[in-house]
C-alpha positions as CSV (number, residue, x, y, z in Angstrom):
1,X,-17.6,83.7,-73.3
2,X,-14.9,82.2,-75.4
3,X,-12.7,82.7,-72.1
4,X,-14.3,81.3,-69.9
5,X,-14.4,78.4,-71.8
6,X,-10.8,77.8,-72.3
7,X,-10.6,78.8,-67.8
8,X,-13.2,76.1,-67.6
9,X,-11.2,73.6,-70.3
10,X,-8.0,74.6,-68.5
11,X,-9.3,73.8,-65.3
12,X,-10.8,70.4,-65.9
13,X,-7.6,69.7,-67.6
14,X,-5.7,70.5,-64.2
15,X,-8.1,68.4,-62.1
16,X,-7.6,65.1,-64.3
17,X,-3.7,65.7,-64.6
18,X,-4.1,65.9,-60.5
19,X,-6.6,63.4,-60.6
20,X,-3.8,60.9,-62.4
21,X,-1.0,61.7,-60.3
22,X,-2.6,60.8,-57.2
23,X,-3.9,57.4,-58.1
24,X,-0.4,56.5,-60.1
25,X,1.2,57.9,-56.5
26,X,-0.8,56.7,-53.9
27,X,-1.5,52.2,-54.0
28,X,-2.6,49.9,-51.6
29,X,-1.4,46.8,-51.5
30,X,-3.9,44.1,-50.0
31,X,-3.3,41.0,-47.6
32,X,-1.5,38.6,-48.9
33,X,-0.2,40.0,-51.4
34,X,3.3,41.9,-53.2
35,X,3.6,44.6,-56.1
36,X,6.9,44.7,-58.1
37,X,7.5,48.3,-58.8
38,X,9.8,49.4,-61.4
39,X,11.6,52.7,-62.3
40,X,11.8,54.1,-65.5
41,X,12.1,50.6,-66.4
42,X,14.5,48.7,-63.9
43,X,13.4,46.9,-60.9
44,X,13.0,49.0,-57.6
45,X,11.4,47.2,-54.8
46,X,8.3,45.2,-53.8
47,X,5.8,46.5,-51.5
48,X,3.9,44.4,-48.9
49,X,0.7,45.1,-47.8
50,X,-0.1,48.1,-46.6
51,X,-0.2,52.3,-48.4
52,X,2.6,53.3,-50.2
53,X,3.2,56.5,-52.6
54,X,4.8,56.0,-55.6
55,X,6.6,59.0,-57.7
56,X,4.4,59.6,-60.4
57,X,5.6,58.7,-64.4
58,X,9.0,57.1,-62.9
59,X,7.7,54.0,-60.6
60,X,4.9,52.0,-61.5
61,X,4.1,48.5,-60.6
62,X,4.8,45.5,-62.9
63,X,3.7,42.6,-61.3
64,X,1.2,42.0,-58.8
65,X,1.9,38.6,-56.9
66,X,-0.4,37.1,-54.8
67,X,1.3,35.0,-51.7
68,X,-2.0,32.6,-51.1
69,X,-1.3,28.9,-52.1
70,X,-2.7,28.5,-55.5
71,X,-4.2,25.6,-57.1
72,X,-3.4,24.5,-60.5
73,X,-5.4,21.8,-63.1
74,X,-2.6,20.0,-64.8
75,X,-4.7,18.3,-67.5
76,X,-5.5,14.5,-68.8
77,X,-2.2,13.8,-70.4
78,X,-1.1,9.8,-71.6
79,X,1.7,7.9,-69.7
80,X,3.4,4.7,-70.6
81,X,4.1,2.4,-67.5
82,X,7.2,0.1,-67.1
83,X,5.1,-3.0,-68.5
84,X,4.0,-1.2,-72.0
85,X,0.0,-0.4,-70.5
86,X,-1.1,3.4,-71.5
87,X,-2.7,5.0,-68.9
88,X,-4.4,8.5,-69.1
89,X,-3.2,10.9,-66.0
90,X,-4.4,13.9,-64.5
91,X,-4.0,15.9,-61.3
92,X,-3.9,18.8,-59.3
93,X,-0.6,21.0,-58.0
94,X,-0.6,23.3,-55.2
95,X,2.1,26.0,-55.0
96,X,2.8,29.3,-53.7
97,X,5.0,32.1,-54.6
98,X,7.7,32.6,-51.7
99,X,9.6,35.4,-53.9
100,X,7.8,37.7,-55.7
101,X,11.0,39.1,-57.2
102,X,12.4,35.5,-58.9
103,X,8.6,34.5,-60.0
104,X,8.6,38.3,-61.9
105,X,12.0,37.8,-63.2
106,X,12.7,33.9,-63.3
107,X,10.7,32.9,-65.7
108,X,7.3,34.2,-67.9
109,X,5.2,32.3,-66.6
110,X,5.4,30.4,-63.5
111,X,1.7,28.7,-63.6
112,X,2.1,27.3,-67.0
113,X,5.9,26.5,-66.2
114,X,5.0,24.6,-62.9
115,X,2.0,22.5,-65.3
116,X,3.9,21.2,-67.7
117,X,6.7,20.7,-65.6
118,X,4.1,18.2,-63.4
119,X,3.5,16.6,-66.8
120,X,6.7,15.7,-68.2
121,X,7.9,14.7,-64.6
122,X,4.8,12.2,-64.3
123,X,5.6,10.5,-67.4
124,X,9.0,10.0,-66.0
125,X,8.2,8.8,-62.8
126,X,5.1,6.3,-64.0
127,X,7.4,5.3,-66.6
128,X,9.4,3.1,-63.9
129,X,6.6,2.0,-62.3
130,X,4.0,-0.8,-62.9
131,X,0.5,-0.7,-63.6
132,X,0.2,-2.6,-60.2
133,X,1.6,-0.3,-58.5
134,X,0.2,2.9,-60.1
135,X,-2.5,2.3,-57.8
136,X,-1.1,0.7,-54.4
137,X,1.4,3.5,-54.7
138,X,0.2,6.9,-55.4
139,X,1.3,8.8,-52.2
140,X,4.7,7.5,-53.4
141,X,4.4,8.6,-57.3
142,X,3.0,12.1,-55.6
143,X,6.5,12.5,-53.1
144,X,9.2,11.7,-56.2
145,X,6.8,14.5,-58.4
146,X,6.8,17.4,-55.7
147,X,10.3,16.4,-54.7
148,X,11.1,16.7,-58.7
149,X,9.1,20.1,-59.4
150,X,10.4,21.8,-55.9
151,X,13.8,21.4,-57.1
152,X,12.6,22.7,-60.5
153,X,11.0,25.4,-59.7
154,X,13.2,26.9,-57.0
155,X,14.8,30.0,-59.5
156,X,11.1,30.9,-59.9
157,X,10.6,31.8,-56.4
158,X,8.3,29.4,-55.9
159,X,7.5,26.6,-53.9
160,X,6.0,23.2,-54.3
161,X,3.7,22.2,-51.8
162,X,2.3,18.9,-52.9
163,X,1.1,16.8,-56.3
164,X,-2.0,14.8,-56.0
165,X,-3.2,12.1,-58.6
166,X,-6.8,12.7,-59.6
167,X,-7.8,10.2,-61.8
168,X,-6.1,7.3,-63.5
169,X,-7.9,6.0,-66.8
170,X,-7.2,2.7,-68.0
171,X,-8.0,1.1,-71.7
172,X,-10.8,-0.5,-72.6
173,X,-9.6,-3.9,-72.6
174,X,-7.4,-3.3,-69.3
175,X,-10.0,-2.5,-67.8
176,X,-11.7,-6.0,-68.9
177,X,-8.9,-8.0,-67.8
178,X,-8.9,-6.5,-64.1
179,X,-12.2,-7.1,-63.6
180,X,-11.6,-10.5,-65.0
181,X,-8.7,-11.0,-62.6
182,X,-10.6,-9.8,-60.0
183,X,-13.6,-11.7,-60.2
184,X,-11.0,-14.8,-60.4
185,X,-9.5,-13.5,-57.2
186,X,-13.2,-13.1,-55.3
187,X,-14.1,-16.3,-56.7
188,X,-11.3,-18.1,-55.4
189,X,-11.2,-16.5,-51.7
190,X,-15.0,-17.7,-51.9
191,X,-13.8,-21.3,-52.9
192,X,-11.3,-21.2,-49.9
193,X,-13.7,-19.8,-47.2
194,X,-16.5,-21.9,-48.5
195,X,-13.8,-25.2,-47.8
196,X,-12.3,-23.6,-44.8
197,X,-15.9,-23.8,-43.4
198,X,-17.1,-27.5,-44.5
199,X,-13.8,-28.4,-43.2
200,X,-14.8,-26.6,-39.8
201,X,-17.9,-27.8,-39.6
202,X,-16.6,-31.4,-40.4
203,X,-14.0,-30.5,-37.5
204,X,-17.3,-29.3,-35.3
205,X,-19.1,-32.4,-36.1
206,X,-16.6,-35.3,-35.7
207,X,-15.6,-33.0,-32.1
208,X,-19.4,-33.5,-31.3
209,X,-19.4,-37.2,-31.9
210,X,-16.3,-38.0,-30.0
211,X,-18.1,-35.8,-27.0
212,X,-21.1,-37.4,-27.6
213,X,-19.6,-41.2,-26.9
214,X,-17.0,-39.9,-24.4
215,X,-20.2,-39.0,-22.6
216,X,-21.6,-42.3,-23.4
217,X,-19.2,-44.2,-22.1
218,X,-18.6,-41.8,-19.2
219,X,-22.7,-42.6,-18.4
220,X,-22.8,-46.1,-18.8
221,X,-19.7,-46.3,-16.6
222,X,-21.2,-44.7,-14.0
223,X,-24.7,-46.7,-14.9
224,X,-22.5,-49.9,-14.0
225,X,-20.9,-48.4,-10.9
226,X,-23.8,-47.7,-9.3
227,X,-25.5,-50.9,-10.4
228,X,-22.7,-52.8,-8.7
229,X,-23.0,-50.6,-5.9
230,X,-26.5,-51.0,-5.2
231,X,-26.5,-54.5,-5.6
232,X,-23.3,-54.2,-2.9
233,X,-25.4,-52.7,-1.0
234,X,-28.5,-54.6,-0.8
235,X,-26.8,-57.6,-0.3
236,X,-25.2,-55.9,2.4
237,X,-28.5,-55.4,3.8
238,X,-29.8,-58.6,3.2
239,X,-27.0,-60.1,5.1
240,X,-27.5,-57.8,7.8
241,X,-31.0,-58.5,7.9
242,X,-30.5,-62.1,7.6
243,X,-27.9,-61.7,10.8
244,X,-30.5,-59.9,12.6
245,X,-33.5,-62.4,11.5
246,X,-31.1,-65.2,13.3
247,X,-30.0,-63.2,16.4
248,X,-33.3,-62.7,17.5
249,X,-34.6,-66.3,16.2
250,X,-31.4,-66.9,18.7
251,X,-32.5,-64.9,21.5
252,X,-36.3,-65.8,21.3
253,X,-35.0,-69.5,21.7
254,X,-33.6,-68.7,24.7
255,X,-37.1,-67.7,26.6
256,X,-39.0,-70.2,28.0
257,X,-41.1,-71.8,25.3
258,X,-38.9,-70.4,22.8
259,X,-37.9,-73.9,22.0
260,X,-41.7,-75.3,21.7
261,X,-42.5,-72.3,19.4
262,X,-39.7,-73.1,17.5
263,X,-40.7,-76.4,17.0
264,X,-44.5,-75.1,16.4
265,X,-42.8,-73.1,13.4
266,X,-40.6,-75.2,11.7
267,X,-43.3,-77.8,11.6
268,X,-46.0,-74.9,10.4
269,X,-43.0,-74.5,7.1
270,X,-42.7,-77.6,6.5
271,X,-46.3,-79.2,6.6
272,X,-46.7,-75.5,3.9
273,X,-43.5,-76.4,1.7
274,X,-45.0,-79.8,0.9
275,X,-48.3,-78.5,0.1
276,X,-46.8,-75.8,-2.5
277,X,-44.7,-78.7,-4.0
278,X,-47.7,-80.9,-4.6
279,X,-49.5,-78.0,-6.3
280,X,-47.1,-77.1,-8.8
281,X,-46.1,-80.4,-9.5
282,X,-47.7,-83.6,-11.5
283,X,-45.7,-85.8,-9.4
284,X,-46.5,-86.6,-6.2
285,X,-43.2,-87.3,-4.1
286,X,-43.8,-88.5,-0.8
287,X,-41.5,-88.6,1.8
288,X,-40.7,-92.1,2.9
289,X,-41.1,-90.5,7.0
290,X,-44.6,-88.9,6.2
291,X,-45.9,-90.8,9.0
292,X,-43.1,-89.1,11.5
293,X,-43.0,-85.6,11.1
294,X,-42.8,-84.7,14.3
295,X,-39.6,-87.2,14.5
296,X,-38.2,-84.7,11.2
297,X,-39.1,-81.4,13.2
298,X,-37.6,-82.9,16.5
299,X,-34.3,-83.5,14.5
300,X,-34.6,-79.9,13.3
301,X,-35.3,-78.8,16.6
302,X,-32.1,-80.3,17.7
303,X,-30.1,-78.9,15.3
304,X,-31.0,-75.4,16.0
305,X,-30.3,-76.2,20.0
306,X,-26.7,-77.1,18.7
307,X,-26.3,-74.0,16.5
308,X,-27.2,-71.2,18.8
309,X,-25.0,-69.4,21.0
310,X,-23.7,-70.5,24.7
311,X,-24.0,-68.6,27.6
């Protein structure tokens, strides 16, 4: 009994010894990624992904280095600008390990390196800027710190890819006086639209009034140029009218017993004419040749012989 129990001890002992060897021998090495493998102490190599065997108790890996870009919180820290204002800063870094062999070798720590690093050159860089332009400039400030850490950093095998500005905290009382400057600013671009457009609509109306008696003038000129022409043209047509009125008094004198009809009519007008005047009139006015009105519309007679046209 008691030997099979040191065969059994013995053998369990020989499984885990082989059970060691292969997992310090045999490593896989994911995506992405690099082991540092040293021998009895000194560097050796760096695997890339993949299977690899290993020589047990003399090569073992001593760093494991993962090739993804990282992301690093560089924490709240409190920078002086060029015009004395204290401004809390903090942001986030993004790097990636190009050389597994300098980040294991270059330095301890290449994460807490790289942070602090990120502060000390913020201070620097937001120490020659203004408060102003702490905000209108931030892809700048970003550029001069990657530019600052990539140079930094390159012994650690590691590269830079870009610094961006989370948040920018401001004091109390800075805080009051932007606000007050900007409500200055919005209140005054609100004085200056607010005149722009009373002086447009003054613009607008005085337009409107000029329009307005430029159209005025325009109507009554052509009110008075077609008055003048209508009275033009009706006197036009009275004359004609009259012309024609005479022709044929001219032409019916001219057929037998035009002249007696004549005669007839001019004695009809004038016998009316008298009448009218002693109606609208308290004196009477009587012709001194009452008695010879035939003599009066002989004479007339006459006169219209003499006027009309020869033959």
């Amino acid at each position: 009994m008691a030997q099979i129990d040191i065969n059994t001890i013995l053998m369990a002992g020989f499984a885990l010894a082989v059970i060691i060897t292969i997992i310090k021998t045999a490593r896989v090495v994911p995506q992405k990624s690099n082991f540092v493998i040293e021998r009895l102490g000194k560097y050796s190599r760096t695997l890339d992904s993949g299977f690899h065997i290993l020589i047990p108790f003399v090569d073992k890996v001593a760093y494991m280095h993962s090739l993804k870009e990282e992301v690093i919180d560089v924490q709240r820290q409190t920078c002086v600008t060029r015009d004395n204002i204290q401004v809390g800063i903090d942001g986030i870094l993004y790097l990636q390990v190009i050389d597994p062999h300098k980040a294991s070798y270059g330095i301890n720590d290449y994460r807490y390196a790289s942070a602090q690093l990120a502060q000390t050159t913020m201070r620097s860089v937001i120490g020659q800027t203004d408060l102003d332009k702490t905000f209108e400039e931030r892809a700048k400030i970003n550029e001069e710190v990657v530019k600052a850490l990539d140079e930094a950093a390159a012994p650690w095998g590691v590269k830079v890819l870009r610094y961006e500005i989370a948040d920018i905290e401001l004091p109390i009382s800075i805080k009051d006086a932007l606000e007050q400057q900007m409500r200055a600013e919005r209140e005054r671009r609100a004085a200056i639209a607010k005149s722009e457009g009373e002086r447009q609509a003054m613009i607008n109306v005085s337009e409107g009034q000029k329009q307005e008696v430029i159209n005025l003038s325009e109507g009554d000129k052509m009110r008075q140029i077609n008055e003048a022409e209508g009275r033009a043209r009706e006197i036009e047509l009275i004359a004609i009218a009259t012309a024609e009125g005479i022709r044929q008094i001219a032409e019916a004198i001219n057929h037998p017993g035009g002249s007696e009809a004549v005669s007839l009519r001019v004695a009809e007008q004038y016998v009316k004419e008298f009448g009218n005047l002693a109606k609208t009139n308290n004196t009477m006015i009587v012709p001194a040749e009452l008695a010879n009105i035939g003599g009066a519309v002989a004479g007339l007679t006459e006169i219209l012989k003499i006027a009309q046209p020869r033959k």
